[in-house]
Short mmCIF file of the C-alpha atoms (twelve columns), coordinates in Angstrom:
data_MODEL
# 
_entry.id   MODEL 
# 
loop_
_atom_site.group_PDB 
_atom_site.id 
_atom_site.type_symbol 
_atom_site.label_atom_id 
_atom_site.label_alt_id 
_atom_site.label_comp_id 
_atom_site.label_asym_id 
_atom_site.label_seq_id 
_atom_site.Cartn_x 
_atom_site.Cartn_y 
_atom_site.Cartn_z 
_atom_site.pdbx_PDB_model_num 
ATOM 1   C CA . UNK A 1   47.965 90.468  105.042 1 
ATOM 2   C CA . UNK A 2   44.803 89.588  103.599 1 
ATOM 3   C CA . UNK A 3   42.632 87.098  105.572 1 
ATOM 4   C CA . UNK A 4   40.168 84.248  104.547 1 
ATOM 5   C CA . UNK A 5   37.750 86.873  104.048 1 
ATOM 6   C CA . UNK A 6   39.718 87.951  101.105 1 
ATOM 7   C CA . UNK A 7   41.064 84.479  99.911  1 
ATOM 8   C CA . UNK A 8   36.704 83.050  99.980  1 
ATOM 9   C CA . UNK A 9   36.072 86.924  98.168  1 
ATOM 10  C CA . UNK A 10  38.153 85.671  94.943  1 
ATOM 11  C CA . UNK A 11  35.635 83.458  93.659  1 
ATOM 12  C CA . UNK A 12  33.539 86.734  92.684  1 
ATOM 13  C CA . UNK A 13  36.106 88.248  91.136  1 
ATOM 14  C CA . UNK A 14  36.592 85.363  88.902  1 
ATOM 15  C CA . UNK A 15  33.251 84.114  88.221  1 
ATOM 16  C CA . UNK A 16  32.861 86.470  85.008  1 
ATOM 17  C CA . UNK A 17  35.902 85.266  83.756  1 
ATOM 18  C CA . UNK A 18  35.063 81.031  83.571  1 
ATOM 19  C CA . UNK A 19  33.533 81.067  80.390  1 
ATOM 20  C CA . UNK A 20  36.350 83.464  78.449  1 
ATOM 21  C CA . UNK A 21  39.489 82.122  80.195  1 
ATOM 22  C CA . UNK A 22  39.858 78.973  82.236  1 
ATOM 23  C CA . UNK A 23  43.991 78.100  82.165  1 
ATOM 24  C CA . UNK A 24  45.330 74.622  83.213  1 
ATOM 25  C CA . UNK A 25  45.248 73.764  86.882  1 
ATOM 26  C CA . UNK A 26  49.247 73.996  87.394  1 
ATOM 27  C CA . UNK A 27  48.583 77.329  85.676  1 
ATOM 28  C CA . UNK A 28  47.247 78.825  88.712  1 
ATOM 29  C CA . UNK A 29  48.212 81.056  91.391  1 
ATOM 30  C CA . UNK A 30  47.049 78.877  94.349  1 
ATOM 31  C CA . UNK A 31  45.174 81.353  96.143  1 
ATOM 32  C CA . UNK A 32  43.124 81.278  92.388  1 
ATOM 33  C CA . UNK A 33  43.069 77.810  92.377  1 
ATOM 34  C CA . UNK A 34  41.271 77.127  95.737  1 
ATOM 35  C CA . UNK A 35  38.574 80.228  94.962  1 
ATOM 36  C CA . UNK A 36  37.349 78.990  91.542  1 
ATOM 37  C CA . UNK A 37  35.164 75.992  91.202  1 
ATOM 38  C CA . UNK A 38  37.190 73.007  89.949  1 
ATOM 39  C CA . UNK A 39  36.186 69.495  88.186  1 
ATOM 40  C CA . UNK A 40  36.513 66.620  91.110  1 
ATOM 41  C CA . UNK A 41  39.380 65.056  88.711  1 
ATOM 42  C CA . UNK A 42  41.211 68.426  88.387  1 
ATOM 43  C CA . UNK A 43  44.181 68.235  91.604  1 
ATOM 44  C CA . UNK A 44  46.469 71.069  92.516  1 
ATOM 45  C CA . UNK A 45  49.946 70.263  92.054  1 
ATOM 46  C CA . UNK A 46  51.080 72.825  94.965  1 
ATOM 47  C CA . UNK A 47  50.229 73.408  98.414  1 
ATOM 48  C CA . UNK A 48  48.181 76.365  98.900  1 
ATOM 49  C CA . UNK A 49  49.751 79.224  98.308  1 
ATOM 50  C CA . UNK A 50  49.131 82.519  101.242 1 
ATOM 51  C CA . UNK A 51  45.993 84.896  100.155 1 
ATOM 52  C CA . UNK A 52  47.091 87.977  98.519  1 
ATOM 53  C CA . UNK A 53  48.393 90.573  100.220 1 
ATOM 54  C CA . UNK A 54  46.731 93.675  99.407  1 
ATOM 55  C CA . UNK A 55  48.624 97.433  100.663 1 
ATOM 56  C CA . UNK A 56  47.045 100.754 99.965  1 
ATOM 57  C CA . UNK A 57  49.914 103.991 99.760  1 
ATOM 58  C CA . UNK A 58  49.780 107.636 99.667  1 
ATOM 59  C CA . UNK A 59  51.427 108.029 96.420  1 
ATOM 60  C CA . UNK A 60  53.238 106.536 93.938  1 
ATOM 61  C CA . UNK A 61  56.667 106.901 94.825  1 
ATOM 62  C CA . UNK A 62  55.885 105.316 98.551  1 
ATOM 63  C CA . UNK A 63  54.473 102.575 96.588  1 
ATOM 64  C CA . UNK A 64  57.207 101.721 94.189  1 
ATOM 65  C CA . UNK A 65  59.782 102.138 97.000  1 
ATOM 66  C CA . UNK A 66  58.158 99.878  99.128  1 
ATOM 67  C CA . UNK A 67  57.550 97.549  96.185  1 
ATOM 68  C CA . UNK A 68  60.939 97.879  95.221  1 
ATOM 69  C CA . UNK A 69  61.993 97.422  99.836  1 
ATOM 70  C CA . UNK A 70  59.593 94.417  99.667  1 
ATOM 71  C CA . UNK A 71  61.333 92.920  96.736  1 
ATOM 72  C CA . UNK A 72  65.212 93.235  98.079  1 
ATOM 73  C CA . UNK A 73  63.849 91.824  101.464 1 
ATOM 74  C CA . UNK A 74  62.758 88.511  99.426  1 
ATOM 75  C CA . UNK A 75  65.815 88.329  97.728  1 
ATOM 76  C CA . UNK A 76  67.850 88.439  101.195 1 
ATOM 77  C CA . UNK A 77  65.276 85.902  102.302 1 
ATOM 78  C CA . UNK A 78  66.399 83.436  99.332  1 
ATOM 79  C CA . UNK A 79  64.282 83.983  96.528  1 
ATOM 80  C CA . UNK A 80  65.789 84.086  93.105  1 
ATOM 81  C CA . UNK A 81  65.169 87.187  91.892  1 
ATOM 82  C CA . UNK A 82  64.441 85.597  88.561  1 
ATOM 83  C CA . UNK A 83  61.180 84.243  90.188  1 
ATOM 84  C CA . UNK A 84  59.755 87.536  90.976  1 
ATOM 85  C CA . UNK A 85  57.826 89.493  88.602  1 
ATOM 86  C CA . UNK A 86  56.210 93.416  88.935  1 
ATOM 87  C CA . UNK A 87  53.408 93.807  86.381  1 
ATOM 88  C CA . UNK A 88  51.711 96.878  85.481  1 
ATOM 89  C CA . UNK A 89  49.157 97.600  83.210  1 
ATOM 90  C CA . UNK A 90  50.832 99.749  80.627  1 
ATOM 91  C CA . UNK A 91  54.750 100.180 79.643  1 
ATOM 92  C CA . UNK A 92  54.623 103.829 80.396  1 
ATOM 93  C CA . UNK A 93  54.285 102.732 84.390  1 
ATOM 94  C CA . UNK A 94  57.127 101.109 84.714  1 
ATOM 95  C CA . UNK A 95  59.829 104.436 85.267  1 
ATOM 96  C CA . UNK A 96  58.792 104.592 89.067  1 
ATOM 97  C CA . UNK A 97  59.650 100.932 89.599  1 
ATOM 98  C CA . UNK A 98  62.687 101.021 87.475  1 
ATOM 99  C CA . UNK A 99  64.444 103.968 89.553  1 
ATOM 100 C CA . UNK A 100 63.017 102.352 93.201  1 
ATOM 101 C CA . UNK A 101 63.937 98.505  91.976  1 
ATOM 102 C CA . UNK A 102 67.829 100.523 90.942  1 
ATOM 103 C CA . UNK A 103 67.726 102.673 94.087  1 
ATOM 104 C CA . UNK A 104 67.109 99.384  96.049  1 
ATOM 105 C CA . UNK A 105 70.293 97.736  94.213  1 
ATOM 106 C CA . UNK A 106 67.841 95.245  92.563  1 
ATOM 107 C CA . UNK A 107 68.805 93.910  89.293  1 
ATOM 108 C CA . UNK A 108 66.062 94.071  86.802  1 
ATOM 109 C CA . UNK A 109 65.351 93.257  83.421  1 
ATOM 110 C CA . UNK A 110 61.982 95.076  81.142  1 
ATOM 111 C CA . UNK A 111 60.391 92.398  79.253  1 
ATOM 112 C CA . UNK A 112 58.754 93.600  75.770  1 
ATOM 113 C CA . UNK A 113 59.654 97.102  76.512  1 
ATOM 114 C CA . UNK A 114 62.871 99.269  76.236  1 
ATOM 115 C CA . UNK A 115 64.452 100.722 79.614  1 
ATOM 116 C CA . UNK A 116 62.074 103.824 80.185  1 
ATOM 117 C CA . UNK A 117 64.680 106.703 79.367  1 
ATOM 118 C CA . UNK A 118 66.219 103.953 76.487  1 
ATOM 119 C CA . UNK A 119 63.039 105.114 74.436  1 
ATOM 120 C CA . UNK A 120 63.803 106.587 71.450  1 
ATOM 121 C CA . UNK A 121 60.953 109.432 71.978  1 
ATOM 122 C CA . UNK A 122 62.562 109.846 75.739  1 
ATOM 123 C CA . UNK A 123 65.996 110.359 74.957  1 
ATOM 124 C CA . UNK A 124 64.879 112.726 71.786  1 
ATOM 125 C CA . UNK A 125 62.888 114.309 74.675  1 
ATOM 126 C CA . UNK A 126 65.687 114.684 77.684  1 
ATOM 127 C CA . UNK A 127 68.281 115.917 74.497  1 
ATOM 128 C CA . UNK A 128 66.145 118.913 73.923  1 
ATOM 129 C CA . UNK A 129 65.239 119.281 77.216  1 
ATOM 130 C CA . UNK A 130 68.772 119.942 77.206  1 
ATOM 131 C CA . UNK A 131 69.527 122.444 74.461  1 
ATOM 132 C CA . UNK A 132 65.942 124.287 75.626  1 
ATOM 133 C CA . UNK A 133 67.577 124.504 79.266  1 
ATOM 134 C CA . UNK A 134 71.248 126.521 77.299  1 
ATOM 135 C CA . UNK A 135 69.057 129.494 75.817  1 
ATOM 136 C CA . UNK A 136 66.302 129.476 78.887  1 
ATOM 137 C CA . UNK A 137 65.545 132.896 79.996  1 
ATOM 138 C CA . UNK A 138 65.416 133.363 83.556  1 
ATOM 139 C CA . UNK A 139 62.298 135.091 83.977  1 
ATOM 140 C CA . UNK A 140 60.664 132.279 82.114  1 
ATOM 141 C CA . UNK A 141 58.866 129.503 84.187  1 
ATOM 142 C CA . UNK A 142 60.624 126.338 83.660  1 
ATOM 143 C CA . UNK A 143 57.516 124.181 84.130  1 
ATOM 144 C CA . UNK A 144 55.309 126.015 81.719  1 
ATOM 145 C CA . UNK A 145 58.396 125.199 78.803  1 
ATOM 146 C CA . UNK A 146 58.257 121.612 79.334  1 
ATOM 147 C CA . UNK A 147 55.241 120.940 77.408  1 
ATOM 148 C CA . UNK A 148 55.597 122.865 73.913  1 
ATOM 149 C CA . UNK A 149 59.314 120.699 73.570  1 
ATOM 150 C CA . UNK A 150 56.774 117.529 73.851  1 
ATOM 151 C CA . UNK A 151 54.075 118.493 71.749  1 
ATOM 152 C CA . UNK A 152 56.781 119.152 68.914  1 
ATOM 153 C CA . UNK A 153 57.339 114.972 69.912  1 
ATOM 154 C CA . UNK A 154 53.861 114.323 69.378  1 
ATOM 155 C CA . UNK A 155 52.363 114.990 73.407  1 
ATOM 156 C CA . UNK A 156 48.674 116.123 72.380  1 
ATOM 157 C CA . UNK A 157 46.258 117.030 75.266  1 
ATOM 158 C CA . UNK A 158 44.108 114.130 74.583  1 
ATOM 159 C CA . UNK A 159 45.983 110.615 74.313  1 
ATOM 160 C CA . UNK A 160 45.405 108.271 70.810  1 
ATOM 161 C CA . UNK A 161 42.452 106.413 70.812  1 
ATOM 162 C CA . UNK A 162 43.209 102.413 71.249  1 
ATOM 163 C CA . UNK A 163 46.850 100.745 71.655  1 
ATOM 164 C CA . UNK A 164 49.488 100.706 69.302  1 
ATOM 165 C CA . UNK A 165 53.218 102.294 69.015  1 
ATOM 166 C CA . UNK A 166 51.742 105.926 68.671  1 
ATOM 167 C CA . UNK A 167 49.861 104.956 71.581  1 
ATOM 168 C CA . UNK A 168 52.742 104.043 73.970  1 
ATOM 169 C CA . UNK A 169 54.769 106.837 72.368  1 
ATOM 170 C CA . UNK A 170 52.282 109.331 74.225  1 
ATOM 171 C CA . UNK A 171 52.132 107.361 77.075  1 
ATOM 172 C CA . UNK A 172 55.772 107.829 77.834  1 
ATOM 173 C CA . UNK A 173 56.050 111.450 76.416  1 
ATOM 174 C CA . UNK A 174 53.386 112.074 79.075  1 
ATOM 175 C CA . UNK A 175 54.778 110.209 81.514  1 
ATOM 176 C CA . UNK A 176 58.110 112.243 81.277  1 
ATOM 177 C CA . UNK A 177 55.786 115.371 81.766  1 
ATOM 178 C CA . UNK A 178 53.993 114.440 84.820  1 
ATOM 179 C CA . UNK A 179 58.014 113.190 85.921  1 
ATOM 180 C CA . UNK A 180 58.850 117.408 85.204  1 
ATOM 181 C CA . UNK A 181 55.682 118.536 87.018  1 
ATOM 182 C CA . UNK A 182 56.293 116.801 90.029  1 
ATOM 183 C CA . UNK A 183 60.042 117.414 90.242  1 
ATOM 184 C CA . UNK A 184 59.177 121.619 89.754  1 
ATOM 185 C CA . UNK A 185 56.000 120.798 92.374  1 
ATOM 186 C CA . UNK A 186 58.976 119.625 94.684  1 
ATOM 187 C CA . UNK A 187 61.360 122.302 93.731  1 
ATOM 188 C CA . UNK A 188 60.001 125.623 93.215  1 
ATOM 189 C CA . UNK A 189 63.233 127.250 92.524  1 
ATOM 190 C CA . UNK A 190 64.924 125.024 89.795  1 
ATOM 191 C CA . UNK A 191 65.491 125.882 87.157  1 
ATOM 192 C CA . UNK A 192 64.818 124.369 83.384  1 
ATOM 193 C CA . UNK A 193 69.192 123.575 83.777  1 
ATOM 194 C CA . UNK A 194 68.423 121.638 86.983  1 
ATOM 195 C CA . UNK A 195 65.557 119.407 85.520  1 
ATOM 196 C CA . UNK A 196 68.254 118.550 82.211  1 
ATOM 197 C CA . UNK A 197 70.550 117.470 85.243  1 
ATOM 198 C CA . UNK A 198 67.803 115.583 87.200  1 
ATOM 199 C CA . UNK A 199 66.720 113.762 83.837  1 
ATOM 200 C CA . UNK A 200 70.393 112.711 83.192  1 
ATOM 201 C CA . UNK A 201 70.981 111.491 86.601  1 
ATOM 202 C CA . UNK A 202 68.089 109.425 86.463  1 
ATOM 203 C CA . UNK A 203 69.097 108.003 83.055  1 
ATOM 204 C CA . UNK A 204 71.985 106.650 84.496  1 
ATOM 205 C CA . UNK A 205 71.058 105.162 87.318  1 
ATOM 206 C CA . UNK A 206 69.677 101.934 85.668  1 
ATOM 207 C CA . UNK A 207 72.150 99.599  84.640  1 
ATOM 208 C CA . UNK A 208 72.072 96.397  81.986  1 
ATOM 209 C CA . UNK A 209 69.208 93.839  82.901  1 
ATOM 210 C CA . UNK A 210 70.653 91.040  83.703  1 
ATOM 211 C CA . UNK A 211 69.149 87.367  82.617  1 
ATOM 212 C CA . UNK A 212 68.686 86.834  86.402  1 
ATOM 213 C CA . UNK A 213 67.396 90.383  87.734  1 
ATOM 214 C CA . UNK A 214 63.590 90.658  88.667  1 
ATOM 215 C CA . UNK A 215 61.097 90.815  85.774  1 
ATOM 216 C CA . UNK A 216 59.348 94.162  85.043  1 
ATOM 217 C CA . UNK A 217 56.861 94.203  82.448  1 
ATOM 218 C CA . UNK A 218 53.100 95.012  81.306  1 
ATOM 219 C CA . UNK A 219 50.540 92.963  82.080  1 
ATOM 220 C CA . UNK A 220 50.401 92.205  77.921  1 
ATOM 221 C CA . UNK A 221 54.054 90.973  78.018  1 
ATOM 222 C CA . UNK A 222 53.275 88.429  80.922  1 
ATOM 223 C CA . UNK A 223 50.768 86.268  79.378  1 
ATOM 224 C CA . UNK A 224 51.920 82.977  78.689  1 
ATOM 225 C CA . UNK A 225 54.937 83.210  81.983  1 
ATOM 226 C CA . UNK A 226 54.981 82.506  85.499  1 
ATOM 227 C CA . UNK A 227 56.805 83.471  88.631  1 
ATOM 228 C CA . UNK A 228 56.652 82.473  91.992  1 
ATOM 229 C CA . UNK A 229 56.349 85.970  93.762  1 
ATOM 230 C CA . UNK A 230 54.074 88.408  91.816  1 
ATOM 231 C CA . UNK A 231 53.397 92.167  92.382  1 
ATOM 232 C CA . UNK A 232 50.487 94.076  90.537  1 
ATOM 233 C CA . UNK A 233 50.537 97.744  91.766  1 
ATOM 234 C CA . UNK A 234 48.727 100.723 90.103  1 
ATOM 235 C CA . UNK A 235 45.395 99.295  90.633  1 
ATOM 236 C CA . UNK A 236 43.676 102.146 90.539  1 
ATOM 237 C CA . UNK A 237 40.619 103.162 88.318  1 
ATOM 238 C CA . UNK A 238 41.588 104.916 85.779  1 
ATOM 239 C CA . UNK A 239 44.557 102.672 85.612  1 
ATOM 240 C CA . UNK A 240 43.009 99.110  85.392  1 
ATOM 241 C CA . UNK A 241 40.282 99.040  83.836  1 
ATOM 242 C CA . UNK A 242 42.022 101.424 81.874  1 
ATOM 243 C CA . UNK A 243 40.655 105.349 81.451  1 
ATOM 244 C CA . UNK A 244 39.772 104.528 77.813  1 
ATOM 245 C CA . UNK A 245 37.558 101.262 78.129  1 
ATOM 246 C CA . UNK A 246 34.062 103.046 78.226  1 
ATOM 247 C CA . UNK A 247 32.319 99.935  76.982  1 
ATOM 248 C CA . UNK A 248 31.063 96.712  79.048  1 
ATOM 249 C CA . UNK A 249 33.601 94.439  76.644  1 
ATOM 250 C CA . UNK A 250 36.005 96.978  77.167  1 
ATOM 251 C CA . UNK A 251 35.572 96.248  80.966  1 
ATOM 252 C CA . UNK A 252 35.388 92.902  80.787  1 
ATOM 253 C CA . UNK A 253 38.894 92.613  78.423  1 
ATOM 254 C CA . UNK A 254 40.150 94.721  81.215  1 
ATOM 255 C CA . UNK A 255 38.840 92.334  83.685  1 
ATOM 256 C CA . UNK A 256 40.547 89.093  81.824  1 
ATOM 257 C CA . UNK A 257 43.620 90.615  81.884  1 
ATOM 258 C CA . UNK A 258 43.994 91.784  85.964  1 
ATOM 259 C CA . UNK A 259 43.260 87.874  85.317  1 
ATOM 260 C CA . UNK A 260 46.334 87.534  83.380  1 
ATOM 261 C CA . UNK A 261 48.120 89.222  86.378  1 
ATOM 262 C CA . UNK A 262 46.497 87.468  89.334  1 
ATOM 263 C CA . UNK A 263 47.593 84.067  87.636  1 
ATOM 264 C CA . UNK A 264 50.830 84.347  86.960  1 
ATOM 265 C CA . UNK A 265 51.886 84.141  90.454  1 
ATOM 266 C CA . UNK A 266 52.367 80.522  91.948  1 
ATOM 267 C CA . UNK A 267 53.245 81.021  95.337  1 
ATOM 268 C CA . UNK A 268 52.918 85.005  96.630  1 
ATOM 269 C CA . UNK A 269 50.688 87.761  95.454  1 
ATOM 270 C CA . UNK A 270 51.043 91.339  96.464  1 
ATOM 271 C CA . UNK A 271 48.037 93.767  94.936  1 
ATOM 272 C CA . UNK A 272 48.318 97.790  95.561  1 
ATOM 273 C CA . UNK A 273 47.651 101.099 94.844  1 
ATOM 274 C CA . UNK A 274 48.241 104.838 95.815  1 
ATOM 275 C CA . UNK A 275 45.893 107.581 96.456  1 
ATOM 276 C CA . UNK A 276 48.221 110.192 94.937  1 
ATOM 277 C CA . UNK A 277 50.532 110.849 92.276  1 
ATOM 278 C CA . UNK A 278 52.790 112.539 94.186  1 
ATOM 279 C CA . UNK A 279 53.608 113.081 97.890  1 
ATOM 280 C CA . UNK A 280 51.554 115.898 100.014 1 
ATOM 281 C CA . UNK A 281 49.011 115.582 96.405  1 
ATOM 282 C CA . UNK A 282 45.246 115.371 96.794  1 
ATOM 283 C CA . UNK A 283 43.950 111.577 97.582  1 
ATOM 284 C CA . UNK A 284 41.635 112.035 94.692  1 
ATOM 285 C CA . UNK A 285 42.039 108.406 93.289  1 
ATOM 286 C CA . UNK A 286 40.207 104.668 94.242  1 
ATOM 287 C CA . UNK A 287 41.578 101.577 94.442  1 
ATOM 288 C CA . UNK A 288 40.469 99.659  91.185  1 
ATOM 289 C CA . UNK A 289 36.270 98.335  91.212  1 
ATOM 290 C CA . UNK A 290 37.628 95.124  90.561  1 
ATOM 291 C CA . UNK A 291 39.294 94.630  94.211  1 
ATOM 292 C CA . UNK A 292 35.948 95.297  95.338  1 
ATOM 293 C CA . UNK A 293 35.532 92.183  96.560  1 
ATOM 294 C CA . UNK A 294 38.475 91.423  97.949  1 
ATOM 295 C CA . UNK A 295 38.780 94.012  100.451 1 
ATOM 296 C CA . UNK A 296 36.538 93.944  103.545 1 
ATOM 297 C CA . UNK A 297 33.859 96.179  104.275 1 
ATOM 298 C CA . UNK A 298 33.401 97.223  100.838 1 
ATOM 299 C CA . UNK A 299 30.330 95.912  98.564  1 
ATOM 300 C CA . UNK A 300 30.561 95.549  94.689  1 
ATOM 301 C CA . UNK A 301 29.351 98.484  92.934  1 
# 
């Protein structure tokens, strides 16, 4: 739980953004509404709402399981699932939520994105996974024949430059990499057969979104909707502001749209990140510059 500290600590993070984006009152997350200076005639239609809640992991599948824990446990509390929302910054992040949120029995439903292994470059990808995994030899090392089958998809070292559908294509080609790295990190001895299995298993684990399952999207897809509980994880750098945005614009568009994130929430925000990709990896990442002022003991850079 974050404290007043954190809550009085919002008004820097939002003072850049006054000028560029300044949405109705009743727009608001309440927590946002109390830190940024309002007109005398402007009046909150809600009751303050409780600061965010800000939760640092060890990697990323303890933080999309606990998202995905923290999630049921509102549901069982009452909460209509269709008023909870987990936004990340890019489509390509949302595989780890989608197994935890099915895992946890949560019904779900992707807004402006397919169902991760529904892409048509990821199930091109597991199908010759598949066929590669019949004529594997068995001195071969799995791992190292994972990549060439998704460079003939279009996986280059280095990703596009700028957004787009080739873009988001990489993005989940290389998401589906790092998802075969970690699983032959985890299992030394399996074999090229055993991922093909592991990738169909986790393909059908999701099941139809339903109109009333929790709301999984990018932070693009959000703008313009509001929910009343609202998770943002993956706040790392790196991850938001994105690798790519080298510029100060670049930053700042990065900024506005955390901004998106933090106000689409009316009543309960929970902020995280993880410090590795994958469990017993190197904590080699940060929590994202712009939660610099919102955690305690830290200054902004």
């Amino acid at each position: 739980m974050v404290d007043s500290f954190a809550r009085s600590k919002l008004r820097g993070l939002y003072a850049p953004l006054r000028r560029v984006h300044r949405p109705a009152v009743d727009e608001r997350e309440p927590a946002a509404r109390d830190a940024v200076d309002e007109p005398e005639s402007h009046h909150a239609q809600r009751e303050p709402g409780d600061a965010p809640k800000l939760t640092e992991y060890s990697d990323e599948p303890a933080e999309a399981a606990d998202v995905a824990r923290r999630v049921a446990a509102l549901i069982a509390a009452g909460r209509q699932a269709g008023q909870i929302a987990v936004l990340v910054r890019t489509n390509a992040m949302t595989v780890g939520f989608e197994e935890a949120l099915a895992e946890a029995g949560v019904p779900f439903q992707l807004r402006g994105a397919e169902r991760f292994f529904d892409r048509p470059e990821v199930k091109q990808a597991v199908g010759l996974i598949k066929v590669a995994a019949r004529s594997a030899a068995d001195d071969e090392s799995p791992g190292e024949q994972i990549r060439p089958v998704l460079t003939g998809l279009g996986l280059t070292k280095d990703a596009p430059a700028g957004r787009g559908k080739a873009r988001e294509r990489w993005e989940s080609l290389e998401a589906l990499a790092r998802l075969a790295d970690d699983f032959f990190a985890a299992h030394p001895d399996a074999r090229l057969a055993d991922l093909s299995a592991e990738l169909q298993t986790r393909s059908a684990i999701g099941h139809v979104p339903s109109a009333t399952g929790v709301t999984l999207a990018s932070l693009h897809a959000a703008k313009g909707l509001e929910w009343d509980v609202v998770f943002l994880p993956c706040l790392t750098e790196g991850a938001l502001p994105i690798v790519y945005a080298q510029t100060s614009a670049a930053i700042e568009e990065e900024r506005r749209l955390l901004y998106v994130g933090l106000t689409r929430a009316r009543e309960l925000l929970y902020l995280s990140w993880s410090l590795a990709r994958e469990p017993g990896g190197r904590w080699a990442r940060t929590p994202s510059s712009f939660l610099d002022d919102l955690r305690p003991g830290r200054n902004r850079r």
